[in-house]
N, C-alpha and C positions, 0 to 999 in steps of 0.2 A: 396638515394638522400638527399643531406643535406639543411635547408631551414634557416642555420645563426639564426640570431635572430628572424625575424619571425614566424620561426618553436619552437622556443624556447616558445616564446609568444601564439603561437597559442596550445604548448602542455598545457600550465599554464593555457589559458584561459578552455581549454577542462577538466584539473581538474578542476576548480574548480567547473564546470557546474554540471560535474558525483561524485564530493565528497561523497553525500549524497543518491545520487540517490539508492545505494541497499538497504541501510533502509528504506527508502520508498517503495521501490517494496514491501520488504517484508512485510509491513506494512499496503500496500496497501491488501496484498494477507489474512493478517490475518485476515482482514475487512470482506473480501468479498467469500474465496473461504472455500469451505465445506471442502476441503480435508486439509491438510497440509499444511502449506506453501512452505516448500520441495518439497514435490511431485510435487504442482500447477507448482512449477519454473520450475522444471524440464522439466514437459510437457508443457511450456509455449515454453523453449526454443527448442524444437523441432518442432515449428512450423513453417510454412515458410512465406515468406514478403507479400505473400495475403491472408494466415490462421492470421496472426496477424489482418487484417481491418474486420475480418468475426467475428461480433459479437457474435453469436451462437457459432461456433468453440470457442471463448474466454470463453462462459459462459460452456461450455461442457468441455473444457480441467482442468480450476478450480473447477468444480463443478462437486458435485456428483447427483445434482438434473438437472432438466432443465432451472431453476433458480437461480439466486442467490441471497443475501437477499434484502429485498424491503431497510432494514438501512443497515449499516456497525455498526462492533461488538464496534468501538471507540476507535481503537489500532492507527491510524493515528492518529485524532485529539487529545486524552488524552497525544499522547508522545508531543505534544507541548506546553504541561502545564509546570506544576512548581510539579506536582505529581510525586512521587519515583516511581519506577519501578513495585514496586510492591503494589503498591496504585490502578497504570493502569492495571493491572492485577484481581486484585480483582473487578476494576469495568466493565471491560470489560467481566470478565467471570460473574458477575450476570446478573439477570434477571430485571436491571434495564431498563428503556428506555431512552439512555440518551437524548432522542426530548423531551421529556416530563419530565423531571428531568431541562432541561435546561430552560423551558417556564416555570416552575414552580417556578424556582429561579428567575426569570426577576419578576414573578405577587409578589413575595416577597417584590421585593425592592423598 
């Protein structure tokens, strides 16, 4: 079915919605899921359109616990800095807390 310009507009519009969106997932997934981010995607996407809204099943399919973390590791928010790659790297994988790193620098200034 062809939809002229429309369809042209409507494909343009839909990239630009989903441009970014896999780094985000994945981003999302380094945050929050115990396993992989691989693995997590993988069994994310075998789930079907009413295991998707079943919170448990979300936290069970990413997770190796029954939980997931109470923070996120800071792979989301740190990639929207002005930090190298591997700046975010080093600070996501320490043992910093960045909730209390970031209150800490607000009582600073």
């Amino acid at each position: 079915m062809e939809l002229g310009k429309e369809g042209l507009l409507l494909r343009t519009g839909l990239k630009e919605l989903t441009v970014d969106l896999e780094k985000e997932v994945d981003l999302v997934l380094k945050d929050y899921s115990t396993r992989t981010a691989k693995k997590a995607k993988s069994s994310l996407e075998l789930l079907n359109y009413e295991e998707i809204f079943d919170r448990e099943r979300i936290i069970g399919t990413i997770s190796t616990d029954s939980e997931i973390p109470k923070y996120p590791g800071g792979w989301r928010i740190l990639s929207k800095t002005s930090l190298s790659e591997s700046e975010i790297t080093q600070l996501a994988k320490s043992d910093i807390d960045l909730k209390e790193f970031i209150q800490n620098q607000k009582k600073e200034e």
